[in-house]
C-alpha positions as CSV (number, residue, x, y, z in Angstrom):
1,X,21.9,-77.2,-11.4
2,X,18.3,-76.6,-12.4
3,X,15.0,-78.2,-11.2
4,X,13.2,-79.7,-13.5
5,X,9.4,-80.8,-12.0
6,X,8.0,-83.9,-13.8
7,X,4.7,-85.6,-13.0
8,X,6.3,-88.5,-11.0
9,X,9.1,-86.8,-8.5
10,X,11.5,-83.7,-8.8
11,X,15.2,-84.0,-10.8
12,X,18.1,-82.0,-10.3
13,X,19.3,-82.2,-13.9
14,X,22.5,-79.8,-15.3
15,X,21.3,-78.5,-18.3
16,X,23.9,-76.5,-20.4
17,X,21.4,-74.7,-22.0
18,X,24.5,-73.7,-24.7
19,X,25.0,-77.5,-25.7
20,X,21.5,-79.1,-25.9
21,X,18.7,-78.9,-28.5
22,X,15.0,-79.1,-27.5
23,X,11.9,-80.5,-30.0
24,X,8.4,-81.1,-27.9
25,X,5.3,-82.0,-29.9
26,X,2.0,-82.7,-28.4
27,X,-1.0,-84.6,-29.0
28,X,0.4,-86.7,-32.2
29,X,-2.3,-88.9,-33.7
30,X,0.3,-92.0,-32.8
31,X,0.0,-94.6,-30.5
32,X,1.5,-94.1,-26.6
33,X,2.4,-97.9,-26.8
34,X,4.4,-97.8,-29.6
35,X,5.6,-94.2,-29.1
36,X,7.6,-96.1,-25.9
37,X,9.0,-98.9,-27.5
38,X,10.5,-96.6,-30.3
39,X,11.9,-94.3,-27.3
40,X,13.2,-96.8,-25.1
41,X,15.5,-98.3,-28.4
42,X,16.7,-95.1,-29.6
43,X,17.2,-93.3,-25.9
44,X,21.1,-92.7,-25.6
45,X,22.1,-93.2,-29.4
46,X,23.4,-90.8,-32.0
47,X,21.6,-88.7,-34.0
48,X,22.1,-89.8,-37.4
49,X,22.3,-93.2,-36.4
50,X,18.4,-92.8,-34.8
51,X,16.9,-91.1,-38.0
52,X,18.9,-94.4,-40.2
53,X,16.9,-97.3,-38.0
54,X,13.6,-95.0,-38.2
55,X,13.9,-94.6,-42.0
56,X,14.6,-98.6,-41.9
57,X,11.7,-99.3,-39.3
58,X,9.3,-97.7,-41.9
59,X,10.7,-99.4,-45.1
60,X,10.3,-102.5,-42.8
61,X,14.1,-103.6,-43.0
62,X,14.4,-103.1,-39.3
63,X,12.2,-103.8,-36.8
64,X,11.8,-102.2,-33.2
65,X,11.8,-104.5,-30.5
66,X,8.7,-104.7,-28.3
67,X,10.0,-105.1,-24.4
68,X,7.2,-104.2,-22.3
69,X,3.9,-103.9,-25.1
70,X,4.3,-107.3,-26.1
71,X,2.1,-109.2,-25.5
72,X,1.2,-111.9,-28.4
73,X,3.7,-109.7,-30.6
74,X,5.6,-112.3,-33.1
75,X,8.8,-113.0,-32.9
76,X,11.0,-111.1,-35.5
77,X,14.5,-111.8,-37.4
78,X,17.3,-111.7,-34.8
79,X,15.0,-110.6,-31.7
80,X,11.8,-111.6,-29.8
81,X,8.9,-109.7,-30.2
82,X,9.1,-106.6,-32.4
83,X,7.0,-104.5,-34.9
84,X,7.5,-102.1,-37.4
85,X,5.3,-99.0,-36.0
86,X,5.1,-96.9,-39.6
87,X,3.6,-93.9,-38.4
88,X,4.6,-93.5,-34.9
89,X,8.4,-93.6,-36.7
90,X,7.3,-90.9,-38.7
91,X,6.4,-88.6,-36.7
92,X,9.2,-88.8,-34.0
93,X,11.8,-88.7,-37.1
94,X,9.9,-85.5,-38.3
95,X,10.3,-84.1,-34.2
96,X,14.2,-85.6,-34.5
97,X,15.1,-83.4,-37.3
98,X,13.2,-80.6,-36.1
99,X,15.5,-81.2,-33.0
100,X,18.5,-81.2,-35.5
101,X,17.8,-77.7,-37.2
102,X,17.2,-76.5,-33.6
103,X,20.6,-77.4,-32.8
104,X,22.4,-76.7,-36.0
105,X,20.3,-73.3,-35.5
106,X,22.1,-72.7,-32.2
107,X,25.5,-73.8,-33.7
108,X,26.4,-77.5,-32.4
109,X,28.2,-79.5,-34.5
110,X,25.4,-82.1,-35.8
111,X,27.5,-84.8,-36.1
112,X,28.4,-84.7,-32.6
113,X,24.6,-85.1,-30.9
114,X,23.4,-87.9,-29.4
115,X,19.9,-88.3,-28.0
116,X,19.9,-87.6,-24.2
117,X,16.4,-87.6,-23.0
118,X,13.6,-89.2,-25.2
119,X,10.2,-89.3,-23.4
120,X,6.9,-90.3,-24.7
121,X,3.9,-89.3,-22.7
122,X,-0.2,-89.9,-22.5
123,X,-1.7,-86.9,-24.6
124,X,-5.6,-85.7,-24.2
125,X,-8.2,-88.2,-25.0
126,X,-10.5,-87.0,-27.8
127,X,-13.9,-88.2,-28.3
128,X,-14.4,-89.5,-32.1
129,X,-17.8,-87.5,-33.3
130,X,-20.9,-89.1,-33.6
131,X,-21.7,-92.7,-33.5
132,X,-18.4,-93.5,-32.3
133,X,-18.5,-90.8,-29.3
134,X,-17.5,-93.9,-26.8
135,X,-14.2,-94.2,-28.8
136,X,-11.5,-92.1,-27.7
137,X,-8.8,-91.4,-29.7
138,X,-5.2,-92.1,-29.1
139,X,-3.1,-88.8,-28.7
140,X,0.9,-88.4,-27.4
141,X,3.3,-86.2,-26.2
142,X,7.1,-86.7,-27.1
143,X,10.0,-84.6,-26.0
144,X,13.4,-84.9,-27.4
145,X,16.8,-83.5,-26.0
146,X,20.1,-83.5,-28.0
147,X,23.2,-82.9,-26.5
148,X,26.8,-82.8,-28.1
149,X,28.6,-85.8,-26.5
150,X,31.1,-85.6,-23.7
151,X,33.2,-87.6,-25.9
152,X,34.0,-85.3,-28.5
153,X,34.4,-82.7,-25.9
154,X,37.1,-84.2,-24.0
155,X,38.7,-85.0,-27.2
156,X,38.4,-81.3,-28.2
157,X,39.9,-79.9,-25.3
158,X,43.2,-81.9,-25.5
């Protein structure tokens, strides 16, 4: 068991350092709002099946529904409120197969991960220059585990 000290409280979290994959990006230009929404929806699913609905979200087939942000948000087809967030989806799909070469660099099977821990955090607030000094600009952190799923590993060991 290893520690793991967050901002809120202390986790005791077992972290098989030879069956997870690690992608952390800070300050992206991208919206924190947004950035939740997108994490909450694709928190716990497979790999390839996340980078499919974020490919969809930006090609506006899909959209990702808005839970807690939502307020006056418009109902889409076959939810409540939802949005189609362009370029937050862009840049946690580039972090998700960053996450993917980290993990088919360490040699997991790729078809086996699924997203274990998906977090999206306030960044630094950044002053626009100038005229606009009052403005602050909107800046996130995102973290991404993959893990190989327990599934497969039971399966394997039969």
């Amino acid at each position: 068991m290893a520690k793991i000290k967050t901002n809120i409280k202390e986790k005791k979290v077992n972290l098989e350092a030879d069956h997870i994959a690690v992608a952390r990006a800070q300050n992206l230009p991208i919206s924190l709002k947004k950035s939740v929404e997108i994490c909450d929806f694709l928190r716990y699913k497979e790999l390839k099946k996340a980078q499919r609905i974020l490919n969809d979200v930006m090609n506006k087939k899909i959209a990702i529904p808005f839970k807690r942000y939502n307020m006056d948000t418009g109902h889409k087809p076959g939810m409540a409120a939802g949005r189609y967030p362009g370029k937050a989806s862009f840049e946690i799909l580039k972090l998700l197969n960053s996450a993917e070469a980290n993990a088919e660099n360490k040699g997991l099977d790729t078809e086996k991960l699924v997203i274990s821990k998906l977090i999206a955090n306030k960044g630094n607030k950044m002053f626009h220059p100038g005229r606009h000094r009052g403005i602050k600009m909107k800046r996130t952190h995102i973290e991404i585990i993959l893990e190989e799923s327990q599934i497969n590993k039971e399966l394997n060991k039969k």
